[in-house]
C-alpha positions in Angstrom: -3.1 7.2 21.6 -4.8 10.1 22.1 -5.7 11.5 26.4 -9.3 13.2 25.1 -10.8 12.7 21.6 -9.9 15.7 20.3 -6.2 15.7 21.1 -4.0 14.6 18.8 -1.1 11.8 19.6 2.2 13.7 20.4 4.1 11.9 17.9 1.8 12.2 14.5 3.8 15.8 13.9 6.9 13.3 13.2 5.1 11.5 10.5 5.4 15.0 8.0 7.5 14.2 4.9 7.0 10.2 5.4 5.8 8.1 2.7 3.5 5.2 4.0 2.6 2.1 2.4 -0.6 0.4 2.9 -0.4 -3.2 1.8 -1.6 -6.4 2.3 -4.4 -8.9 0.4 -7.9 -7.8 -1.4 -10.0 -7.7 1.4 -7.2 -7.2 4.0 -9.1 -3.4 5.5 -5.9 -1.7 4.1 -8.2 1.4 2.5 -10.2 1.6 5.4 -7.4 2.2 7.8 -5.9 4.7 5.3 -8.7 6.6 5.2 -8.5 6.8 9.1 -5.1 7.6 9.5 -5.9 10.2 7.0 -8.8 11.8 9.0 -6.8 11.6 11.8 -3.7 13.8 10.3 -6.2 16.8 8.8 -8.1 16.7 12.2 -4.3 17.7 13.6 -3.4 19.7 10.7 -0.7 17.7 9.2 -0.8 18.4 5.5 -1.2 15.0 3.7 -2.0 12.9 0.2 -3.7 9.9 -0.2 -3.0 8.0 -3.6 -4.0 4.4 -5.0 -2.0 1.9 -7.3 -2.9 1.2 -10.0 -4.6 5.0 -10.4 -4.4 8.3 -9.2 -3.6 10.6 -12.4 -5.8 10.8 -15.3 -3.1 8.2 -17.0 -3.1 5.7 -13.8 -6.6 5.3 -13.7 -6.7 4.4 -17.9 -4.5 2.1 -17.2 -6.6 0.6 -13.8 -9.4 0.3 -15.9 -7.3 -2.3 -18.5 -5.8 -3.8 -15.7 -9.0 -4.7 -13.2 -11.2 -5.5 -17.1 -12.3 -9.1 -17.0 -11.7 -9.1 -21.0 -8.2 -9.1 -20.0 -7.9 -12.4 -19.0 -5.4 -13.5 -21.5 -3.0 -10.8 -20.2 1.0 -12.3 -19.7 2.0 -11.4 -15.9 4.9 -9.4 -17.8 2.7 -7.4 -19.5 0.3 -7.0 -16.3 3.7 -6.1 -14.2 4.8 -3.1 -16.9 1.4 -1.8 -16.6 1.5 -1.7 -12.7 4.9 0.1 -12.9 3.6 2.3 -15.4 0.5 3.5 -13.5 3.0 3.9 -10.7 5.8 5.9 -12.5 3.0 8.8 -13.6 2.2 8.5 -10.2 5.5 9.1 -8.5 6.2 11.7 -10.6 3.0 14.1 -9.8 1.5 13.4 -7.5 4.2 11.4 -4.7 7.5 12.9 -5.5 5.9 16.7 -5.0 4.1 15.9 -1.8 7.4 14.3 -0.2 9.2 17.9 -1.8 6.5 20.1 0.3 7.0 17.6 3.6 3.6 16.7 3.0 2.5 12.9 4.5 2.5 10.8 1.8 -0.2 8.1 2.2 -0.3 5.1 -0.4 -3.1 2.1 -1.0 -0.5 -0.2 -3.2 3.2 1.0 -4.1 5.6 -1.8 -5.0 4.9 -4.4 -2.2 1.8 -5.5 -4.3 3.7 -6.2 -7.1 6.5 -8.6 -5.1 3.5 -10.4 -3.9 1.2 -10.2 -7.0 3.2 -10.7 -10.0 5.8 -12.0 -7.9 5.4 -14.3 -5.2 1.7 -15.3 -7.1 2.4 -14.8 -10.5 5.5 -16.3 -10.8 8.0 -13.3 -11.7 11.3 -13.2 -10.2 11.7 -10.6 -7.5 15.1 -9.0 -9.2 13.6 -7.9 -12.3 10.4 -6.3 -10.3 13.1 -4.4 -8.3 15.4 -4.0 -11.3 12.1 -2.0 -13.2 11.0 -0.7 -9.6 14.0 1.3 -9.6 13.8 3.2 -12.9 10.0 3.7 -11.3 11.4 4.9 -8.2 14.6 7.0 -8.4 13.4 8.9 -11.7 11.9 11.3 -9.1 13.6 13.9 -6.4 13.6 13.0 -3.8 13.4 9.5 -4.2 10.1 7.7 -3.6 11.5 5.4 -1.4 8.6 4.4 1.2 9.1 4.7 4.9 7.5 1.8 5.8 5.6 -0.3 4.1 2.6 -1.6 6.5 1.1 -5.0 5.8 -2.4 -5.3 7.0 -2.6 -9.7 7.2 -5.9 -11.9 7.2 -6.5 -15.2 5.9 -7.5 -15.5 2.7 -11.1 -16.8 4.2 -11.9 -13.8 5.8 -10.7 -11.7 3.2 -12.8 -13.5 0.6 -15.6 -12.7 3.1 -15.2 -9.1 3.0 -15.5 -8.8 -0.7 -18.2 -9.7 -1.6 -19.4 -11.0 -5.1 -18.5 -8.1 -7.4 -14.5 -8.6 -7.8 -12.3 -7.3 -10.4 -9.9 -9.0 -12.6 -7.4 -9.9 -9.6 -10.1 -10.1 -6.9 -11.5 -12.8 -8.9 -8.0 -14.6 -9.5 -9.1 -17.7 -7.1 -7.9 -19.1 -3.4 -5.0 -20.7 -4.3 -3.6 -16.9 -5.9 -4.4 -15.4 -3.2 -3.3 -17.7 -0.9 0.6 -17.5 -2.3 0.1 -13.4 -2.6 -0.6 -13.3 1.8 2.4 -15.6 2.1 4.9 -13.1 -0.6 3.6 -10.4 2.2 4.7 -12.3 4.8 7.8 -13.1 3.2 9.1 -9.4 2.7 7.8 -8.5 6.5 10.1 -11.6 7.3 13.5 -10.7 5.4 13.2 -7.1 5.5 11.8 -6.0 9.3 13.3 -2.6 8.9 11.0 -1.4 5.7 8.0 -4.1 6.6 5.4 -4.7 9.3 2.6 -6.9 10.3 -0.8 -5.9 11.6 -3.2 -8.4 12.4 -6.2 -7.4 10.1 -8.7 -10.3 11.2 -9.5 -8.2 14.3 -12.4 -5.6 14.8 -11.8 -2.6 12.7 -11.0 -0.4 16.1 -8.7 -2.6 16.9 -6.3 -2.9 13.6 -6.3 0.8 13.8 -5.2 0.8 17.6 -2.4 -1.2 16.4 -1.4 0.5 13.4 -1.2 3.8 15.7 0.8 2.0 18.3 2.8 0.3 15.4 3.0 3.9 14.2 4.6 5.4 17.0 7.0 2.7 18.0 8.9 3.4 14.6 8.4 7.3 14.4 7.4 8.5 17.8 11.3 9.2 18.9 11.6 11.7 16.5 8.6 14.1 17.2 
């Protein structure tokens, strides 16, 4: 953490080149946190992108708007899954695979995580083929956009639901029980795979989750400054 508030923390210089997930449930404070990491990189002059799944190219965000549509309610969880990866190969290939190239910070809202837990764990799709079609995704680009860590900001689904309020999207809108089985995919991957996955605990006070994400932060990366 930083001595004064305009120092920055000795260790962010080791985050260059990084690619950083945010993940976690609709309502989780994920964007929020992104956004402050982000701040907080510029402020120290450590180039750095910020992109969001589905979206972020002219393609991505035609294909967010199909995907969040309420008409789309008779869409098969295959076809919703395809979609996701095909938002997020366009992406990958402008926008993330570039930025890693230049050393840039790479700082993602959604990458594949979502889709274990969404289409996955919730929608009922087994994990293998989501990795089998997350690797034609990933490794079509060089280098390969392989994230760093993925960061998984956990709440309950009753707070979460709470912080949404009563405009939701197609998946927003997708019901308790959904949602409930998407938190526990999350916790699942930050389980089985500790070395690409970690918790935050994103029911706390906003200063607080992003005292732990920079503390979470430099426990991983701060050696190598």
């Amino acid at each position: 953490m930083p001595s004064t508030p305009n120092e920055s923390p000795a260790w962010l210089a080791s985050l260059r080149g990084r690619f950083l997930v945010f993940e976690g449930p609709d309502g989780s404070g994920k964007s929020t946190q992104l956004r402050r990491l982000e701040a907080m990189l510029k402020d120290a002059g450590i180039a750095c992108i910020t992109v969001r799944e589905p979206g972020g190219t002219a393609a991505g965000e035609a294909i967010r708007d199909t995907l969040l549509d309420h008409r789309q309610a008779a869409m098969d969880v295959r076809c919703e899954m395809l979609l996701y990866m095909a938002s997020r190969a366009q992406l990958v290939a402008e926008r993330i695979a570039p930025a890693l190239a230049r050393g840039d910070v790479v700082l993602a809202d959604r990458f594949v995580a979502s889709t274990l837990a969404y289409q996955g764990a919730a929608g009922g799709l087994d994990q293998a083929d989501i990795l089998a079609v997350a690797r034609v995704v990933t490794h079509g680009a060089e280098p390969h956009a392989e994230p760093d860590l993925n960061i998984v900001f956990d709440v309950d689904e009753a707070t979460a639901a709470g912080r949404l309020g009563l405009l939701l999207d197609r998946m927003e809108a997708k019901g308790s029980a959904f949602h409930a089985k998407v938190r526990q995919g999350y916790l699942d991957l930050v389980a089985t795979q500790p070395d690409r996955f970690a918790r935050v605990d994103a029911a706390q006070p906003e200063a607080g989750v992003f005292a732990d994400l920079l503390a979470l932060l430099a426990s991983r990366f701060g050696t190598s400054a």
